[in-house]
C-alpha positions in Angstrom: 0.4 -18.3 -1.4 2.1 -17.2 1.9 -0.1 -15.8 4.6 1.2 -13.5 7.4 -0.8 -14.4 10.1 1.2 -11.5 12.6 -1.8 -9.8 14.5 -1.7 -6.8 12.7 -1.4 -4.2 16.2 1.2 -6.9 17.8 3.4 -6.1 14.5 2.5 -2.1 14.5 3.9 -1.8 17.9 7.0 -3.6 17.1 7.8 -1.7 14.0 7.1 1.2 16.0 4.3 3.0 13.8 0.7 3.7 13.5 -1.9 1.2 12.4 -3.9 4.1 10.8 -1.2 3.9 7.5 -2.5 0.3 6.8 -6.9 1.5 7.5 -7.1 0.3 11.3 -8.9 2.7 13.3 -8.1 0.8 16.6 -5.1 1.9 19.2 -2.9 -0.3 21.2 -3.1 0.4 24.5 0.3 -1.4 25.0 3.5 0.1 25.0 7.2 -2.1 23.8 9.5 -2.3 26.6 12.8 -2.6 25.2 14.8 -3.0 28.1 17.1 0.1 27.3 18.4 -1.8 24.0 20.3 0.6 21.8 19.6 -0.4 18.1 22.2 -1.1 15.3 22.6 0.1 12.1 21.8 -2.7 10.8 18.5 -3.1 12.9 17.4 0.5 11.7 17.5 -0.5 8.1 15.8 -3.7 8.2 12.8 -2.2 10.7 12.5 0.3 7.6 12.6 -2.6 5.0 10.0 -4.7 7.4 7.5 -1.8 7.7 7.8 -0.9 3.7 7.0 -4.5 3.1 4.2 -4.9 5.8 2.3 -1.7 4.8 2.1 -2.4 1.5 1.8 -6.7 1.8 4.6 -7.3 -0.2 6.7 -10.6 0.5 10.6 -10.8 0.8 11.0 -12.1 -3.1 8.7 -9.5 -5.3 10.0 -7.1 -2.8 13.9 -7.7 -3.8 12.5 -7.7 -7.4 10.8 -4.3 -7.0 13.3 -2.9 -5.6 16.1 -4.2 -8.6 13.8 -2.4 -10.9 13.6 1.0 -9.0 17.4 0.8 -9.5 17.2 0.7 -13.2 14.8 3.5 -13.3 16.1 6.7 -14.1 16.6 9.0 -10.8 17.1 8.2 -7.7 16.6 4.4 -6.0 14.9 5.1 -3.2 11.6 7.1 -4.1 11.7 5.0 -7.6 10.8 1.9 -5.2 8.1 4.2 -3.0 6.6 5.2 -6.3 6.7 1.8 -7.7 4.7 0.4 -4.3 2.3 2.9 -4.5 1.4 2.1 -7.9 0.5 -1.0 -7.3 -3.1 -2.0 -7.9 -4.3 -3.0 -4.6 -2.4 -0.2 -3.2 -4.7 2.3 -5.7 -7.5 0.7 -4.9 -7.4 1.2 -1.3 -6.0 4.9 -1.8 -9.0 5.5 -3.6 -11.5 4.2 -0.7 -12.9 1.0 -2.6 -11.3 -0.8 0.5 -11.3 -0.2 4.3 -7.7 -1.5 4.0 -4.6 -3.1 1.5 -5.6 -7.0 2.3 -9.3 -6.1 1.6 -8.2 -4.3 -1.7 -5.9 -7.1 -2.4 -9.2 -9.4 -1.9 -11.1 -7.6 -4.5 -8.5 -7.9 -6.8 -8.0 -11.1 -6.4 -11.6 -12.1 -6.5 -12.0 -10.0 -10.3 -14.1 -7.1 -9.3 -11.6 -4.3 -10.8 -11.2 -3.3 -14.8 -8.3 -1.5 -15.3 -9.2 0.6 -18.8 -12.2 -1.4 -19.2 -10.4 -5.2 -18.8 -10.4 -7.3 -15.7 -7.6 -7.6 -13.8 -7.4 -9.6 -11.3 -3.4 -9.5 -10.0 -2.5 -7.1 -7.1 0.6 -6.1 -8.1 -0.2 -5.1 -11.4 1.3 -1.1 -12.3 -1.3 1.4 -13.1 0.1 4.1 -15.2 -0.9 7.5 -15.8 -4.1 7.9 -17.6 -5.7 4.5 -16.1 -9.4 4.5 -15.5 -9.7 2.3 -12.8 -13.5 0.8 -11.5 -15.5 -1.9 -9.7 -17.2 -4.1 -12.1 -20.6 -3.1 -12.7 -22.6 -6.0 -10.9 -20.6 -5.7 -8.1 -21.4 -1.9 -7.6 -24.6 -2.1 -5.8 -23.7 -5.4 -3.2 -23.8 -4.4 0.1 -19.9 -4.9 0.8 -19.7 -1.4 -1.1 -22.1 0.3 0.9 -20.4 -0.8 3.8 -17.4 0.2 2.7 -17.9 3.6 1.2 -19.8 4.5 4.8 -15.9 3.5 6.0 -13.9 5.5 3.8 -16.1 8.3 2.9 -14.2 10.8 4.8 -10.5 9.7 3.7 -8.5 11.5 1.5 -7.9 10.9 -2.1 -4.3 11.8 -2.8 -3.6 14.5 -5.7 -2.3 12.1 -8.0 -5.8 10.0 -8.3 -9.2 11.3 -8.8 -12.1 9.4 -7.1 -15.5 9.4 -8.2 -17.2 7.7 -5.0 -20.6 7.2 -6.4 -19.5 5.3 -9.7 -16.9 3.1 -7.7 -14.3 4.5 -10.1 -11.4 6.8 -10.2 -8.6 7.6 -12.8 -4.9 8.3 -12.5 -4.0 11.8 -13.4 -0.6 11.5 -12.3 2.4 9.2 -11.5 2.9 10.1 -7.5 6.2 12.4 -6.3 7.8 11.0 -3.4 6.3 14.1 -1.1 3.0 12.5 -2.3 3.4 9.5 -0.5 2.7 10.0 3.2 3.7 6.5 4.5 6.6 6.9 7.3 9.3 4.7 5.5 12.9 6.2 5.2 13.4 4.6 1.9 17.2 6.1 1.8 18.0 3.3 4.8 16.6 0.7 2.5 19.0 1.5 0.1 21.8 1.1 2.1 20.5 -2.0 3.2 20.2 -4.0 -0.2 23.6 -1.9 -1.4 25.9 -3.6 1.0 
């Protein structure tokens, strides 16, 4: 499996956004000095298609795949693929506050502590649907790394579309999100007219 191994701030400052979208409290105290370089077109989008794919850990291939079947879906391309990321397992998992951030959701995934309507699933970028009753296994629920977490997350928001129950380590999806749902800065519209050239 590839790694990205980028420090995580390093990468923030050069994609020119906050590391509180990915669960990082901490600020860079640096600023980029871009010695009064004016950027292309072709610059802007792929910044935009760098930071969609580092927010949500997604690598060059299942990205271009994601983003092929947002363009089958009926309506427009470029919330399609911002819907489709942000139903991804890991990504609803750490929108619910079972993880401080999208690798550590991704970890738990990975390591089988989520049922998905009462089955374990253990692949990140699995698709939740509406209805899903997502939850942490039950002899996982009372480790420590829970606690801990919970403590972490206990003041984030739960977006509309997914109901959290904090104390049972599960939650449900009422709703497939909108596009004004999804509050991660991305300008999906210059994707699109990246991959459509």
């Amino acid at each position: 499996m590839a790694v990205d191994r980028t420090p995580v701030l390093k990468r923030c400052r050069s994609l020119g956004m906050e590391p509180m979208y990915l669960g990082i409290d901490k600020k860079s105290n640096r600023t980029l000095n871009r010695a009064n370089k004016k950027m292309s077109e072709y610059g802007l989008q792929l910044r935009e298609k760098q930071k969609a794919k580092f927010i949500y850990g997604v690598l060059e291939k299942p990205f271009r795949n994601l983003y092929a079947r947002a363009e089958r879906m009926k309506g427009l391309t470029g919330p399609n693929l911002m819907i489709l990321l942000e139903t991804r397992l890991d990504n609803v998992i750490f929108r619910l506050g079972f993880a401080r951030t999208r690798k550590e959701a991704r970890q738990i995934v990975d390591h089988k502590h989520v049922l998905v309507n009462g089955k374990c699933v253990n692949i990140p970028s699995y698709r939740v649907k509406a209805g899903d009753k997502i939850e942490i296994k039950e002899k996982n629920k009372s480790s420590q790394r829970y606690k801990d977490i919970l403590e972490v997350t206990g003041g984030r928001l739960v977006p509309a579309w997914l109901e959290a129950d904090q104390e049972n380590l599960s939650g449900t999806v009422v709703e497939l999100p909108v596009r004004e749902q999804i509050d991660v800065p991305v300008n999906e519209t210059l994707i699109v007219e990246l991959y459509s050239k």
